[in-house]
N, C-alpha and C positions, 0 to 999 in steps of 0.2 A: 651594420650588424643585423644580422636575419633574427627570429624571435622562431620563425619555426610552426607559425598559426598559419593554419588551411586560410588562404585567400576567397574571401568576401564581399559581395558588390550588393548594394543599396540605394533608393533612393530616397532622397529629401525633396518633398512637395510644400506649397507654401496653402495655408489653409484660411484664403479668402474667402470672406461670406458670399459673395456674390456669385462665384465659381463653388461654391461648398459642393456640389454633385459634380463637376467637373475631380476634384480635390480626392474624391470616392473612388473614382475610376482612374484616374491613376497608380492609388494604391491597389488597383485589382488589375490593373496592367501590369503595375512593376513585379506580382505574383507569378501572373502569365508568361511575362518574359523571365524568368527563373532568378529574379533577384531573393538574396538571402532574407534583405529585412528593409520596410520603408520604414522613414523615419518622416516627424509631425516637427515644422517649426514653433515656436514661440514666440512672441511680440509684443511686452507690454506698451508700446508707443505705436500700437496700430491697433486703433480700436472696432477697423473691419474685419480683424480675423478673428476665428471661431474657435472657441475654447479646447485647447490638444486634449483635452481627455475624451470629451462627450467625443473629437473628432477618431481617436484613435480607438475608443471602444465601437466606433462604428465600423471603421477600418477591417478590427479584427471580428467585427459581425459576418463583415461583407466578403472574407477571405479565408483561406484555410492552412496554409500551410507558409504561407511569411511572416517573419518577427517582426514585432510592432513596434515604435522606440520614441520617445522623445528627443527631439535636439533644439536646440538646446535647453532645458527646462530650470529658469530663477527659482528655488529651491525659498530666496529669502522672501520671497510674497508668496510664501503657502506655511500651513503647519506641518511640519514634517510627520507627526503620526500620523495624518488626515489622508497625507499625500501615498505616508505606505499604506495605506490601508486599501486607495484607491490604488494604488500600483499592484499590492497582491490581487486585489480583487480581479481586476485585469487579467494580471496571468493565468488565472485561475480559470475564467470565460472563457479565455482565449487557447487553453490548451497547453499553458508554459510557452508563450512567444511574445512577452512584453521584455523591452531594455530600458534601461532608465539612466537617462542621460542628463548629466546637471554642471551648471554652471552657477557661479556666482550672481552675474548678472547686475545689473541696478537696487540698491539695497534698498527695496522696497516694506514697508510696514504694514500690519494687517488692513489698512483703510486705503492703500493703493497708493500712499502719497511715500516720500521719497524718506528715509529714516536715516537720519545723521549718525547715529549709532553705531550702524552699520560701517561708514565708510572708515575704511581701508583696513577695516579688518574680516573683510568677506570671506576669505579662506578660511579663516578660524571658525565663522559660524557653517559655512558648508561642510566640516569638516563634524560640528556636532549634529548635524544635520543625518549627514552618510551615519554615523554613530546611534543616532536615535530611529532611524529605518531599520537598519540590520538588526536592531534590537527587539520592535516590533516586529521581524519576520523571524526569528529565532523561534525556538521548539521547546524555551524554557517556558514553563509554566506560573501563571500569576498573574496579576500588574506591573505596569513597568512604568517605573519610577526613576525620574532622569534630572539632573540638576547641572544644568550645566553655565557660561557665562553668557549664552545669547538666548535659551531654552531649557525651560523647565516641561515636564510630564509628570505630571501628577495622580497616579495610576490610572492609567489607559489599561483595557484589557487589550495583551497583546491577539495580533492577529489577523487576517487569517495568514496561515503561511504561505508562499505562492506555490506554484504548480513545481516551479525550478527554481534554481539560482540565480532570478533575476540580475545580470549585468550593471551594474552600476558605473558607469565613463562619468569623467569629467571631464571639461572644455579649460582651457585657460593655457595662457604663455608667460605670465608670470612665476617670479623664482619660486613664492611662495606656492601656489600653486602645482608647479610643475614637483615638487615634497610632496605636497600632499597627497597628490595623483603616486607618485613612488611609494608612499606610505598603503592608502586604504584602497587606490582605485582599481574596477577590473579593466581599464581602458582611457588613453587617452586620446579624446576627439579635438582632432584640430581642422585648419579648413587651408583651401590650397594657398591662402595670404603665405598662409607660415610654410609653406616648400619651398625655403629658400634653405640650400644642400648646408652652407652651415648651420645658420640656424635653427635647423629644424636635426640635426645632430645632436647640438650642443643642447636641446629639450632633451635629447631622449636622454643622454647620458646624464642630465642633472634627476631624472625620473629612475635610471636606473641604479645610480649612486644611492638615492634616498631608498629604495627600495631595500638593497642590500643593506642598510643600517636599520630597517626595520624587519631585516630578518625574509624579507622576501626576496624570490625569485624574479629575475624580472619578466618572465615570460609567462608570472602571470596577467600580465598589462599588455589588453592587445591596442595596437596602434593603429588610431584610424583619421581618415582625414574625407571629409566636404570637399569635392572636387566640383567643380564646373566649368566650361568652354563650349566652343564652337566647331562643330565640324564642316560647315559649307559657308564662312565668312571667306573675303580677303586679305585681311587681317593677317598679319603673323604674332605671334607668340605661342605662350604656353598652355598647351592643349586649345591652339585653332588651329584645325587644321584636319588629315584626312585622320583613320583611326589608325595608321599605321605610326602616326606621328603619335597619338595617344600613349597607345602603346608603349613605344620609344621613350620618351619621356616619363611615365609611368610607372617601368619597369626600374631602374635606381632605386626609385623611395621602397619595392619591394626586395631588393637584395640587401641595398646597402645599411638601410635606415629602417628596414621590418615592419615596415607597413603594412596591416595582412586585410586591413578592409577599407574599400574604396565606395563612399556613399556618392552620387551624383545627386546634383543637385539642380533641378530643372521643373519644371512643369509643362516640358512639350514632349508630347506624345514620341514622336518625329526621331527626336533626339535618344530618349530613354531606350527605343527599340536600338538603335543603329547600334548606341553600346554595349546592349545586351548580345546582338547579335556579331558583332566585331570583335568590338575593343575585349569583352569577357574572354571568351575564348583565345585569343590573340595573345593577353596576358598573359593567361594559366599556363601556355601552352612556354613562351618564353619564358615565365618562371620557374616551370617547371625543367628546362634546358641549364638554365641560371644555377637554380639548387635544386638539384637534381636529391627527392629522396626528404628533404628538408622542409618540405612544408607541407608533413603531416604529423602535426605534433597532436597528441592527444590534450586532452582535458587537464591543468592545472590549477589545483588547488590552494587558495590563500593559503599566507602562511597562517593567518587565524583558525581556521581551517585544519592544517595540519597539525595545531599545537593540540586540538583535543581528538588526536589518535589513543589508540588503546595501548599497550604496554605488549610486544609478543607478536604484532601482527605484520606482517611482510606487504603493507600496504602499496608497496611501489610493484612487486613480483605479482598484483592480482592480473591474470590473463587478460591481452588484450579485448578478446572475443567478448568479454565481459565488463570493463573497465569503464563501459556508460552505464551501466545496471547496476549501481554499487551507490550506496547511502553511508557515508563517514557520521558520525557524531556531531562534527560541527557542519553538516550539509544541510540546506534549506530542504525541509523535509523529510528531517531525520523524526521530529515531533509525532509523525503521521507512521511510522512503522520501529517506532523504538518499543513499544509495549505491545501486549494482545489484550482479547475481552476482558480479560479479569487480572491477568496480571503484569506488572510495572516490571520493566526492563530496560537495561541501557547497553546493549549490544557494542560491539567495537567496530562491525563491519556487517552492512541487511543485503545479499545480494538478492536482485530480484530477475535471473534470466528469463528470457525469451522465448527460447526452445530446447528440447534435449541437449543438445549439442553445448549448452550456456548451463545446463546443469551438470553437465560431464566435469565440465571444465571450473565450476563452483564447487561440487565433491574434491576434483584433482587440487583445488587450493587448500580446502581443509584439510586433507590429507597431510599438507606437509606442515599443519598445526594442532599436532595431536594431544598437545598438553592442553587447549580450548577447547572452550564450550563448546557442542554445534547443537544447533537449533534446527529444525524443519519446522517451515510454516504453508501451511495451505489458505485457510480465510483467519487463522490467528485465535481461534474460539477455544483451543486446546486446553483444558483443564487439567488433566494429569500428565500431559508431554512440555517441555520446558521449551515451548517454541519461540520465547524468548530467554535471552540471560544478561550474566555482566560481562562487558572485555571478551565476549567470546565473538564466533561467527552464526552469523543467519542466512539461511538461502532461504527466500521468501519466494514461494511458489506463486504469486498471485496474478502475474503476467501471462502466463500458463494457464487459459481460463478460455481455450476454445469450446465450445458443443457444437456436434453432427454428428447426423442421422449417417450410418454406414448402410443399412439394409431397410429397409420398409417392410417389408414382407415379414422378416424375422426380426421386426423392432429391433435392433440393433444399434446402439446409440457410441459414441466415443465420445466422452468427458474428461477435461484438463485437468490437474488436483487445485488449479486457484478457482476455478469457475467454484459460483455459490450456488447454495441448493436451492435458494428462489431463482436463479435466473435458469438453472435445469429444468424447477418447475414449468417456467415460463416457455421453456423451448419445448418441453415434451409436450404441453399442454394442446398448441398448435396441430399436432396428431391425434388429441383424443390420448394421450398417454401419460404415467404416471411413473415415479421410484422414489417407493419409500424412502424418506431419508430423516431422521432425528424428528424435532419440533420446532427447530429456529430456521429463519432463511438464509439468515448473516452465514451460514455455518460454511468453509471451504470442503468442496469434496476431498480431499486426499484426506486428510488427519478420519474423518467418519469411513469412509470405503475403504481402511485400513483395518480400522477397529470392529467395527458388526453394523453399526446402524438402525436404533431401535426407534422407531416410526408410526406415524399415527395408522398406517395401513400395515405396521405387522404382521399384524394375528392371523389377516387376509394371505398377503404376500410376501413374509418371510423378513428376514434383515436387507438392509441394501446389500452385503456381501454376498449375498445369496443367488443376485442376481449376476451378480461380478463372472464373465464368460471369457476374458483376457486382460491382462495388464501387459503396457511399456514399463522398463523398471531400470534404473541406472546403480549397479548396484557399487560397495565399496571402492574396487577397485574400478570404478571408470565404466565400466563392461555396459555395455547397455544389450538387457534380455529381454524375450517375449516369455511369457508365462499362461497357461492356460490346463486344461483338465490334458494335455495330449504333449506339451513343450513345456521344460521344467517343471514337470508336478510337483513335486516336492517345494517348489518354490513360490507356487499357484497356492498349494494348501496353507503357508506360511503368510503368504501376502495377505488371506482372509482373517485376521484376527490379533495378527502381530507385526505387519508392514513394519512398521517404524522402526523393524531390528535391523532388517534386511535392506532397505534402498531408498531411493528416491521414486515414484512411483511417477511417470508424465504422463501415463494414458491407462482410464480405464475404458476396458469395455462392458458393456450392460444388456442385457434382452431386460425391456421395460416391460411393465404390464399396461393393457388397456384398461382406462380408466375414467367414468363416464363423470358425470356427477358426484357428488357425495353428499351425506349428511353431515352435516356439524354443528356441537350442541356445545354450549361453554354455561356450565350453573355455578351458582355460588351457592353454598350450601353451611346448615347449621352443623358444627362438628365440635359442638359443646359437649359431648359422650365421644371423645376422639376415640376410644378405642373401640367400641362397638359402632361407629361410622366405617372404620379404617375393616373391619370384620367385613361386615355388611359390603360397602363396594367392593372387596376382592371375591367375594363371593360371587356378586352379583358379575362382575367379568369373568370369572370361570364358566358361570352358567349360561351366556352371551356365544352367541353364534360366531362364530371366528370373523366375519367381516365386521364387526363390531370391534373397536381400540379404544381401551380408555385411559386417562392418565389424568393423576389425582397429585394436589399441590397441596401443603399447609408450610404453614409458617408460626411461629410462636402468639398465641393470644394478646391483646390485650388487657392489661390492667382492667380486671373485673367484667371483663366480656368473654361470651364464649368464642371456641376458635370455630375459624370461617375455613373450606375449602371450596378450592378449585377446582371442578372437574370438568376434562375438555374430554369429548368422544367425536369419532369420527366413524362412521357407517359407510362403507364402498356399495353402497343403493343411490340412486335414482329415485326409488319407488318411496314419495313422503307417505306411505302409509307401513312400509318396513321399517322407515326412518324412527316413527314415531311408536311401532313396536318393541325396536332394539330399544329407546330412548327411553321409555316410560320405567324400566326394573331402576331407574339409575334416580330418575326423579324420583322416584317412592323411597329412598334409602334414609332420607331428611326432613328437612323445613327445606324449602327453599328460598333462595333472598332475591338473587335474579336469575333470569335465565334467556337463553338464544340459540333459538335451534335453525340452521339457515339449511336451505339446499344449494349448493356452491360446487367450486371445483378445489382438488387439494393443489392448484396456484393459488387459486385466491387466499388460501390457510396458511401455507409457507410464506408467502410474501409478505411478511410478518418484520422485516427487519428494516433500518435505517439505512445510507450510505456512507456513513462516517466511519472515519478510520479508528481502528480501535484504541482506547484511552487507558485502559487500565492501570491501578495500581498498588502496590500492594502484592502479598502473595495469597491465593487462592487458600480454602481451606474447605476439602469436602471428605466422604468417606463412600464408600458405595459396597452394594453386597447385594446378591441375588438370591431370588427367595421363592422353592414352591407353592407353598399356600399362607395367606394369612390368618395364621392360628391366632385364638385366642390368647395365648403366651408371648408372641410376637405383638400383638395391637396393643397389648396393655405395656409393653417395654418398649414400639415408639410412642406410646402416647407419653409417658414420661418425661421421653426426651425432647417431646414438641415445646411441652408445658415448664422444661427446664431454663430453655430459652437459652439452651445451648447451643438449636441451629436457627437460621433464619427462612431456609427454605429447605422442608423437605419434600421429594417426590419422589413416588412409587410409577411406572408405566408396566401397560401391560403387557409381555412377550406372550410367550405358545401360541398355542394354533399353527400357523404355517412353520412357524422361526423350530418349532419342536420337532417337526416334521425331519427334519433335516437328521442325518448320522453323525453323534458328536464327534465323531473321526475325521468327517471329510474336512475341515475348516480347520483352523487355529482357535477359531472360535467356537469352545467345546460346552458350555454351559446350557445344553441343550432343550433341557428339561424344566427349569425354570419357568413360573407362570406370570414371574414379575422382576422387575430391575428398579432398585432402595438408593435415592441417592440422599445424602443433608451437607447442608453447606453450614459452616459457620464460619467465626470469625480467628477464633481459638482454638487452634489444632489441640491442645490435652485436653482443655474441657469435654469437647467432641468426642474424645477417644474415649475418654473415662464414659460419658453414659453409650457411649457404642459399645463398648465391650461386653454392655446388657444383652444388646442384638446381636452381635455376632455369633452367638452358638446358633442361630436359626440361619443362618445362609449357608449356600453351597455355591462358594465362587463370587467372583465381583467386575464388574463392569468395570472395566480400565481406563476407559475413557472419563471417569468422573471419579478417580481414585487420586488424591493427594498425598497419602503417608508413604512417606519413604522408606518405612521397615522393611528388611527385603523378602520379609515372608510374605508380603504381598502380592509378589511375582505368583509363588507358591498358592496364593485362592485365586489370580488370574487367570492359572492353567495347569487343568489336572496334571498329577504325574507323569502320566503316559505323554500327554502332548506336551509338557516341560520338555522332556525328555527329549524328544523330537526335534521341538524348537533348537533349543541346546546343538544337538549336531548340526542341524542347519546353520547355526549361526556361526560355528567354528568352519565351516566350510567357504560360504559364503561374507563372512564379513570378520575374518579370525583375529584383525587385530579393534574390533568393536571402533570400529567410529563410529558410529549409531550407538551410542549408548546412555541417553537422556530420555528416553520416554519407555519406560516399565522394559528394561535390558534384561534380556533374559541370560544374560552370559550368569553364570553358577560365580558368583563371587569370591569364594574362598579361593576355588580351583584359578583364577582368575589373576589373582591377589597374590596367589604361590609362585604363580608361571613368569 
């Protein structure tokens, strides 16, 4: 019986101390000569070999593109969380190319000496073994706490997860065994002893038996076997001889008996090459004559695995184009893209393509699940877009994260929607060049170059959209458009301010600005008179030279102290003596408590964020509104609200200047006029609402990108009449039956609701 796995060749080196640099360069040989994966033996009764981890974390130092693995690795002379922990950590180095390979072995105790305990019930503790790893690489959140009859865990924090699905094989030809391997294992490793054509039968079928009674397939268990021999003995037997005999021989265990990976196992140079260069090719090529079509099976999934699918979701029908770019629930590394910044989510299905072509083909799947969520994600930061949900689908942009320069001349840059705004920073900076973008680096370009992009260098240079001179755009149905001021205009004007109704967005293009140095000033300041502070500094950025941005932070006082703010500005000067002209109307508003005024670059400002994947949990809870001046009427109605300690962070930044300049027509994004963007976060959406309703008669419009309520007259201050209106026809053209309809859906609800 075939199994249907792509065939695999590896080798096994033995990791003597004396030879330990010998031991290195074979595993960078075996890369060289195109083997899949070396593999690290184990020896407790050989006290000159060198420890498989230190050896194999050298391995995958010293290599780049071969899977690393253990064989056979005693499980019972280690602590199994110790051992996952060093095993993720591994994968993790190493890029996702660690396997973990275990065996029962000699039932060793923590002091090295021989544990009667153990004997003859070694399967049973491997098996709590394999049970307490998978547990620590899970994405459930906590301690993990394990009680079992050979091993207890006594809350460990789980962690970390690895890079992938680390493999797990086990070794053994015992009955009980050869269950167990049916039951939990991804693999089982045997070695050429056991190629004997019955008996090595009567294993799989006792492996594929237990399989199916625990609900599994058996192909999820690839079959693998330790070979070795001689090609230039006199000798006869099995595999000595030329590699056409190899071959021959060979070829059985891969039709009849589904053998899909062949580890060699040798330490001569000599040898390793001849069957890389022979016997490999020699194989593939007869088995593929053999089963013709048949061994390329894709990617299967435990049945563990498949039991925490979602309810609704055609998980077998996801295209193939895409079917290695897909995160289930129960997948290693489902923990790392189930939620965003702020909020907690448990998605059914995260697809993460690669290229247009892989987002084509992720819409074409949603599409034929219209009653589900869909989610777009760029860097995950999204506050008012539901980039993630429950049971529903995610296309997660974050793959998609190229930057290049198209023109020099005409700064012309092309950015992916996953790429982040510090790593832009980073790339534009290398030219002496700058694009505004938000205040955080963590942030993904697509969700912000959607919405407007209010930026420490606005006032200067406008919104990031503003700089926006073409999009790639994949829209509803499939279609993939270009959009620009001269190609789909109408759908160029729409992508600036409303994207999220209309597509998938895989390439922006930008004319950056030059951007030399900067000034940046971060104070802390006494805002114990919050509403004559909140007077005072909007004032004082009104009367502030347009290369001047400020943006001001509070958060509720404490118990018996006055409130503190934050004010961060940023000056597009060089000149520290303009620096410290813009700077000084800002210091005079207060007391101050501290303060830092650097001359820098806005990389160094952006690069502000961590590498961790986003944790959140919880649902977000914020309100936003945009606001021409801050009147006396206004400062005294959020100061109430600071001091109600109904939000935890409120912040005001400054728009106009350049962002004003602009004709509320040309964009989607119409709120032109505005001299400031009011956001507060809290924890309690009606608390929040009740003393926001104080503020609300003083704005005209609101920032959509940091809007939480789902009333839907919030569509209605997102976007004047006129440009509702617009949106509206657009959207019934371009996307008629709204699959995009989770992040501020402009489709008219009622009309909607009727149809």
């Amino acid at each position: 019986m075939n199994y249907g796995h792509p065939l695999e060749f590896g080798t096994l080196i033995t990791p003597v101390s004396a030879f330990s640099g010998e031991a290195v360069e074979l595993a960078v040989l075996s890369e060289r000569y195109g083997y899949d994966i070396v593999t690290v033996r184990e020896d407790h009764d050989q006290s000159e070999l060198l420890d498989p981890w230190t050896l194999m974390s050298w391995i995958a130092g010293r290599t780049e593109r071969i899977r690393v693995g253990s064989s056979v690795m005693s499980m019972l002379a280690q602590t199994p969380a110790v051992a996952a922990r060093a095993a993720a950590s591994l994968d993790l180095l190493s890029g996702g190319r660690f396997t973990l390979a275990l065996g029962s072995g000699t039932a060793w105790d923590a002091r090295g000496t021989h544990d009667p305990a153990f004997l003859g019930t070694e399967t049973a503790a491997v098996e709590e073994v394999i049970e307490i790893i998978r547990n620590m690489w899970s994405s459930e959140q906590g301690n993990l706490r394990y009680s079992g009859d050979y091993y207890r865990v006594e809350g460990t924090p789980r962690g970390p997860e690895p890079a992938h699905e680390v493999p797990i094989w086990l070794a053994g030809l015992d009955q009980s065994m050869l269950r167990l391997i049916g039951r939990e294992s991804d693999g089982w490793l045997s070695s050429a002893a056991d190629m004997i054509p019955g008996q090595f039968a009567a294993a799989n079928q006792a492996i594929d038996e237990a399989a199916r009674q625990a609900g599994r397939n058996p192909r999820e268990i690839r079959r693998l076997v330790n070979i070795s021999g001689d090609f230039r003995s006199s000798r006869t037997g099995f595999l000595v001889g030329p590699s056409n005999q190899w071959i021959e021989e060979l070829l059985p265990f891969v039709v009849d008996e589904g053998v899909g990976t062949f580890i060699l196992e040798t330490d001569d140079a000599a040898t390793m090459r001849q069957f890389a260069e022979e016997v490999i090719p020699g194989l593939r090529a007869a088995a593929d004559l053999a089963l013709p079509g048949d061994l390329t099976g894709g990617k299967m999934r435990r049945a563990s695995v498949r039991a925490r699918r979602a309810p609704g979701i055609a998980y077998e029908a996801v295209p193939a184009s895409i079917a290695d770019h897909v995160i289930e629930p129960g997948d290693v590394g489902y923990g790392t893209v189930r939620s965003t910044y702020l909020r907690g989510g448990a998605p059914g299905l995260v697809i993460q393509p690669r290229h247009t072509a892989g987002v084509v083909d992720a819409i074409g799947f949603a599409r034929k699940h219209p009653d589900l969520p869909l989610g777009i994600r760029s860097g995950g930061h999204g506050i008012s877009g539901r980039s993630t949900n429950r049971d529903g689908i995610v296309i997660d942009l974050s793959r998609l994260n190229t930057i290049e320069v198209l023109d020099v001349e005409a700064r012309i840059v092309r950015i992916e929607p996953g790429a982040r705004w510090m790593d832009v920073a980073a790339a534009l900076s290398e030219h002496g060049w700058a694009l505004s973008s938000g205040d955080y680096g963590g942030v993904g370009v697509g969700g912000l170059a959607t919405t407007g992009g209010i930026g420490f260098l606005g006032r200067e240079h406008g919104l990031t959209i503003d700089h926006l001179r073409a999009v790639e755009i994949v829209l509803a149905d499939g279609t993939v458009a270009r959009a620009s001021d001269t190609e789909n205009e109408d759908l160029f004007w729409a992508v600036r301010g409303a994207g999220a109704n209309f597509g998938i967005v895989t390439a922006f293009e930008f004319e950056v600005d030059e951007v030399a140095e900067v000034g940046w000033a971060q104070f802390v300041m006494d805002a114990g008179d919050t509403a004559d502070f909140l007077q005072k500094w909007g004032a004082t950025v009104e009367a502030a030279p347009r290369d001047t941005t400020s943006f001001l932070i509070l958060g509720a006082p404490r118990p018996d102290e006055p409130a503190i703010a934050t004010v961060m500005t940023m000056v597009d000067s060089a000149d520290p003596e303009v620096i410290v002209q813009r700077l000084q109307p800002f210091a005079d508003i207060s007391l101050l408590h501290q303060q830092s005024v650097q001359l820098t670059t806005y990389r160094a400002v952006i690069s502000n964020a961590a590498g961790q994947s986003n944790q959140g949990q919880g649902e977000p809870v914020s309100r936003s509104g945009f606001l021409e001046h801050i009147t006396p009427e206004f400062a005294r109605s959020a100061s109430r609200l600071i001091h109600s300690g109904a939000t935890h962070f409120f912040q005001v930044r400054s728009v106009g200047g350049a962002v004003s300049d602009v004709d509320p027509d040309a964009t989607a994004y119409a709120h032109r006029s505005a001299n400031f963007s009011v956001v507060a976060f809290a924890s309690r959406q009606e608390r929040l609402n009740a003393h926001w309703a104080e503020l609300y008669p003083h704005f005209d419009g609101l920032y959509l990108s940091f809007e939480t309520d789902q009333d839907p007259a919030r569509i209605e201050d997102a976007f004047p009449p006129r440009t509702l209106a617009r949106l509206r026809r657009l959207k019934a053209e371009y996307d008629p039956n709204n699959l995009f309809n989770d992040n501020f859906n402009v489709v008219d609800t009622e009309i909607w609701s009727a149809s």
